[in-house]
N, C-alpha and C positions, 0 to 999 in steps of 0.2 A: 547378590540379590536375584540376578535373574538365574541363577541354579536352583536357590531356594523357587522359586516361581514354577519352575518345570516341576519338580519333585509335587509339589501340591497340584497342578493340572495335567494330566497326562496328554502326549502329543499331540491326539485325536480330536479331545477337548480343545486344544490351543490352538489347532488349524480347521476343525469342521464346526466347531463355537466360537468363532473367534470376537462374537458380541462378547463374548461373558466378561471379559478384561476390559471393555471399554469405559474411558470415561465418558458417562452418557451426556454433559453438558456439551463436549467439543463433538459427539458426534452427530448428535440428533440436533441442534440447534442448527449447523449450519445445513441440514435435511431440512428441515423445516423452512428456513431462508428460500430454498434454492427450489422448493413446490411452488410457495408463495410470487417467487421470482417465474414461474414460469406463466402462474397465473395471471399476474400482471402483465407478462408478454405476450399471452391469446388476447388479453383486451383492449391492447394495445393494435392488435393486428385482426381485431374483431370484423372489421369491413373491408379489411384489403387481401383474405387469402392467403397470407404469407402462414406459414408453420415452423415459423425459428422457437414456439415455446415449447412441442413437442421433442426437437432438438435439445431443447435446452436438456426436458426431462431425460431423456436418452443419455445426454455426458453426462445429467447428474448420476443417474444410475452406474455408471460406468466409474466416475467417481468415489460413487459409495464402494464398490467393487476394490478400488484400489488401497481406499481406508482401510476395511477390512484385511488385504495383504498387508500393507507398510504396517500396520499394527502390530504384527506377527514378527517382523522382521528385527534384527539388534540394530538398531541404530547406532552401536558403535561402529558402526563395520563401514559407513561413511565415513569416518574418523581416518580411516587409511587410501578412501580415494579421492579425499578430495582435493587434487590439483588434477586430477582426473577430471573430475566435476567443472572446473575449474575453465580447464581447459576446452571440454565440448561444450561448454557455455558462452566462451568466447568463439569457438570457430563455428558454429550458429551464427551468433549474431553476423560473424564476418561473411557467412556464406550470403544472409539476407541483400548484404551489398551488391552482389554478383546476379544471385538469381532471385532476389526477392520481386513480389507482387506487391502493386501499388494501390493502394487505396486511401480513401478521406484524405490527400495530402502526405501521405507517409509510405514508402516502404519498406513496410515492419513485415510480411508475411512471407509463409512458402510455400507453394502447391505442391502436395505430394498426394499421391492416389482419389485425386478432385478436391484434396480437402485444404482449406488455407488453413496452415500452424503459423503462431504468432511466439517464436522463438524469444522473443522479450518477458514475454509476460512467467516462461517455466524458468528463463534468466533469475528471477525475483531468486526461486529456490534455490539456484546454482550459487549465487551471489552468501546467502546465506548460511549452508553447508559451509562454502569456502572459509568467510569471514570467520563462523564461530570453529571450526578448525585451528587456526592462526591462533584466536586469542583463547583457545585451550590453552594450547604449546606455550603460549608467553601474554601474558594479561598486558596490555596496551596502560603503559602506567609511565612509560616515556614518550618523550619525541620523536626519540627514532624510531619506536614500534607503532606508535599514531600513523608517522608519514609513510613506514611500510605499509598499514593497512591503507590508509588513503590511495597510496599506490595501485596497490594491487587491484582495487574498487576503479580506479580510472577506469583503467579499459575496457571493461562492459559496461563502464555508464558512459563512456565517450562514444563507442558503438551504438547504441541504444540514440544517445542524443541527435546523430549525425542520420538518423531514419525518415525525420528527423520525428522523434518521442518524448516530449517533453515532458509525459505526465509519467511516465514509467522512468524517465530518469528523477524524475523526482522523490519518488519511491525509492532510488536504489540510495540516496543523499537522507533519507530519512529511517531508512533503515541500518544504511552505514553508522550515522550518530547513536541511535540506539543501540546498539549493540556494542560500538566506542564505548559508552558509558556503562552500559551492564561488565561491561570486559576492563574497567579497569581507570578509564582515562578521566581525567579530573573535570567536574561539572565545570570550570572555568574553560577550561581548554574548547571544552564545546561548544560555549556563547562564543569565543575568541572566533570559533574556527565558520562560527556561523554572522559574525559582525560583518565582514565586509560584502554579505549580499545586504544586510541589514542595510547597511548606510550606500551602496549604490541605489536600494531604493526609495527608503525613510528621506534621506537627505536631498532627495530631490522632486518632493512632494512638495505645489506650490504652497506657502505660507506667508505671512505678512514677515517681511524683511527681518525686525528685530525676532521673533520666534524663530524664525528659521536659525537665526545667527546663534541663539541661546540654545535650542536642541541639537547645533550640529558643535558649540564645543562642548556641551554637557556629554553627549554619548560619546566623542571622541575622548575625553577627557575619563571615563568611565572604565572607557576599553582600555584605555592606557592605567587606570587601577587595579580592574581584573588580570592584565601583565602583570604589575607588579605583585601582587599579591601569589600567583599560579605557576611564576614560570620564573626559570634559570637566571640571573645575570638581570637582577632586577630597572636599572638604565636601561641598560641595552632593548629590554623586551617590552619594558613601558613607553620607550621612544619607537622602537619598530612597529606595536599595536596601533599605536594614534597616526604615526603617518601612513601604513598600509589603510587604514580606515577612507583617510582625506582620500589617500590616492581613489581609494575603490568608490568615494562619492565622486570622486573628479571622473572618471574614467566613465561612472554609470551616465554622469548628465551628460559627455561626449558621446555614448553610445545611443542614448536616448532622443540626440539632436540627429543622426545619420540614420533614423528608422522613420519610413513613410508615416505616414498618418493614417491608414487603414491599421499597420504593423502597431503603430500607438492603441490604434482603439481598442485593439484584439486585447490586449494587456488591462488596459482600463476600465471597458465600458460598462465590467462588473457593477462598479461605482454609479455610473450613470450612463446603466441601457437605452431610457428614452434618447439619448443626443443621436441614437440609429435604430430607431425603432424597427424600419424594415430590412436593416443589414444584420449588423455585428448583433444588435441587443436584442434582435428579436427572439432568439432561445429563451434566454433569461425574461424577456418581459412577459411569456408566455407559460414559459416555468411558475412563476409568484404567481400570474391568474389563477392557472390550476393548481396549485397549493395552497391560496387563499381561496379557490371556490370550495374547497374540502371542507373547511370549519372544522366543525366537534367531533364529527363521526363521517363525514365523507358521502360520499352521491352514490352510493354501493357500486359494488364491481361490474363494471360494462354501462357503468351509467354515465362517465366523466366527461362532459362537455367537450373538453378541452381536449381529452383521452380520444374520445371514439372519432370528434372532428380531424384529429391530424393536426392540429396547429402547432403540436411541438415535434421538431425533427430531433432522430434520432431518441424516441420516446423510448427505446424498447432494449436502449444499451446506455449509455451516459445518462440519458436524465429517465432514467426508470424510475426516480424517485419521486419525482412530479406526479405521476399516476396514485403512485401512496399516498400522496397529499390530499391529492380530490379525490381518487372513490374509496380510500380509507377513513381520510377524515384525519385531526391534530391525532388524535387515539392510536389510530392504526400506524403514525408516525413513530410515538412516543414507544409502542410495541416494539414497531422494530432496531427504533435504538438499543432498547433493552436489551434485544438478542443482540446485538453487535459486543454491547457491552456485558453481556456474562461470558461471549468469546472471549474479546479479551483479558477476563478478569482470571477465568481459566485458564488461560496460556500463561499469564504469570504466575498464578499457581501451580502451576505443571513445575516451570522454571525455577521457583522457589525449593522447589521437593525432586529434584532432578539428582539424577546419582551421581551426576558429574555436570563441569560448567562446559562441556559441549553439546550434553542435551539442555542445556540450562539457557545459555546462547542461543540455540537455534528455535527456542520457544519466545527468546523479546523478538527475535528479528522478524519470525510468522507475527506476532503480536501489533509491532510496528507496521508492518506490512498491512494490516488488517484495517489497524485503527488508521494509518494514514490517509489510504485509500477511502475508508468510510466518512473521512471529518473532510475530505479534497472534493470528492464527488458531493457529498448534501450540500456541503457552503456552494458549490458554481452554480448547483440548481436553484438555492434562495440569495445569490447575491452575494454571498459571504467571500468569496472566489474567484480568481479568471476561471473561466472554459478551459481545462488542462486536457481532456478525453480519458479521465481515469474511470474506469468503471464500476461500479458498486458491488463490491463482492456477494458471492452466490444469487444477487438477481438481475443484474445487466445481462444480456444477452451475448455469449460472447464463448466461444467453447475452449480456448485454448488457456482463458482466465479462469473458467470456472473448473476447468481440470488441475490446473495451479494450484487452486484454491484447495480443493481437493488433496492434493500430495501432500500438499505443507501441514494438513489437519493429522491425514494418515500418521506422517513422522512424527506427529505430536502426539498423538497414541502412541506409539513407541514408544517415545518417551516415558509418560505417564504411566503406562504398563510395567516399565521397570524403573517406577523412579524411589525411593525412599525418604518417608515410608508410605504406606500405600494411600493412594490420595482417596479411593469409595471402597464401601463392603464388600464390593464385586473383586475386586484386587487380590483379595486375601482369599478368596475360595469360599466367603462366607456367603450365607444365604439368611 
């Protein structure tokens, strides 16, 4: 396919037009995002001087820059380095230990030529290449190809975790399952593998005594169906599911009894910000003012009460979305859903029309990646959510995310350029 591709555009055409081949939904959608994102962040920093949104504009340019190469490039040709990838994705993260920068609570960064890199965040891609590599070579349709991949996945998310990164390891756990599942491994297997956070934290949600008692042996009794029904040595795996379950509610309420109460709040007070209005809940309680003062159509840009006063920290990177609320209004929210949502809906279709299942793979796992991040960051900002620090892709402020964000679309061009059969008219050389 991609011989036939050359023959129809000639060299010059394919590296000095390199628009002509694109799909124009993954390319321009997330341009548009990342204008919009910067706009939000002058108005955000409208009265304090800062100029992180012209930055912004600058990586997205640079960005755009790199789509246009990875475009061009065979994305099979990652197909043979990636424990290469693999590997300088883990010895980053390790280097961060040694000489990383600290900041908000975390040392995730690295100063190199003034500039802080956030080696977790281009992790996402490494993590990704790697995985849909593997489940090329062998589709995850056993145990023991599952727990290899799980494996392999530990160590840059146990890196990533110990920075300590809670929201990016969360990302790498949600993109891990998806791509388990596009690669082979049984819908059961995933609930299984995803129950016992389930029930450290379901089961230890206060309830009135008899419901409590009835939802914890209903689900553990459930889990132990989905064993038997999915998995090997039907005893054996329906008896191992329900007590790994018990164990992992037993173990959550003992963890949950050895964490202060501030360490509690941080976890809960999603539920109910007012019990700390001016500590823990204050983000969130100020977040809902300024997306409930937005209404139908929003306070227009540079108007937002809540925006231009400063009342929410960190407005211009995590809760960038609070600003959409109020000087967009419900409209300008429901817009930019949209565009999150024909992202995705295109990466699936990339992936559906992919010449192979390693560009096929590496389009759920951007996919996932996208949409995680997008459903993680809007729910902390209206409640729906802990505070995890994921950032909103292409309009948080944040340049090492928004270059990420950037490569993973590039390679999906790739993709898409050589996928069969051709996914727009521009593919074919039609006009």
């Amino acid at each position: 396919m991609l011989a036939q591709r050359s023959r129809r555009s000639p060299f010059w055409v394919r590296w000095f037009q390199p628009w002509r081949d694109l799909d124009p939904f993954l390319f321009w959608v997330p341009i548009l995002l990342t204008g919009l994102g910067g706009i939000l962040i002058r108005s955000t920093e409208l009265h304090h001087g800062w100029t992180d949104w012209s930055q912004h504009w600058v990586i997205g340019a640079v960005g755009i820059g790199l789509v246009l190469f990875l475009s061009r490039i065979d994305y099979k040709a990652l197909l043979y380095f990636h424990w290469m990838i693999y590997g300088v994705t883990c010895l980053s993260l390790l280097t961060v230990q040694f000489i990383g920068t600290s900041a908000l609570g975390a040392q995730s960064w690295i100063t190199i030529l003034g500039f802080n890199i956030q080696p977790s965040e281009f992790a996402k891609v490494g993590v990704i290449i790697s995985l849909a590599a593997l489940l090329h070579h062998a589709p995850a349709n056993t145990i023991f190809r599952v727990l290899k991949i799980l494996l392999i996945t530990a160590l840059p998310w146990a890196l990533v975790l110990i920075q300590p990164d809670l929201g990016t390891s969360l990302v790498f756990g949600a993109v891990t399952l998806a791509m388990l599942y596009w690669g082979g491994t049984h819908g059961g297997w995933i609930i299984l593998m995803l129950s016992p956070l389930i029930s450290a934290i379901a089961l230890n949600i206060p309830l009135p005594t008899a419901l409590s008692v009835a939802f914890w042996i209903g689900w553990t009794l459930s889990m132990g169906l989905v064993a038997w029904f999915t998995l090997p040595n039907r005893w054996v795996s329906a008896i191992l599911s329900m007590g790994v379950n018990l164990s992992a509610a037993t173990l959550g309420h003992i963890l949950w009894g050895l964490l202060r109460d501030h360490q509690r709040d941080r976890i809960t007070l999603f539920l109910d910000p007012d019990k700390d209005p001016l500590g823990g809940g204050y983000h969130l309680i100020q977040s809902r003012i300024a997306i409930g003062a937005g209404k139908l159509f929003g306070k227009g840009l540079n108007h937002g009460t809540q925006t231009q006063l400063n009342f929410i920290p960190e407005q211009h990177t995590d809760f960038i979305f609070s600003a959409v609320g109020e000087e967009l209004g419900f409209v300008g929210c429901i817009l930019l859903l949209l565009g999150f949502w024909v992202v995705c809906v295109r990466l699936i279709k990339v992936a559906n029309s992919a010449s192979d299942n390693f560009g096929a793979l590496i389009c759920i796992g951007i996919c996932a990646m996208v949409s995680f991040q997008t459903v993680v960051n809007i729910g902390m900002t209206i409640g729906l959510a802990p505070i995890t620090g994921i950032p909103l892709p292409w309009l948080s402020y944040g340049r090492s995310a928004l270059l990420t964000n950037f490569i993973a679309i590039g390679i999906a061009e790739a993709i898409a350029a050589q996928s069969k059969p051709p996914l727009h008219p521009y593919a074919s050389g039609r006009r």
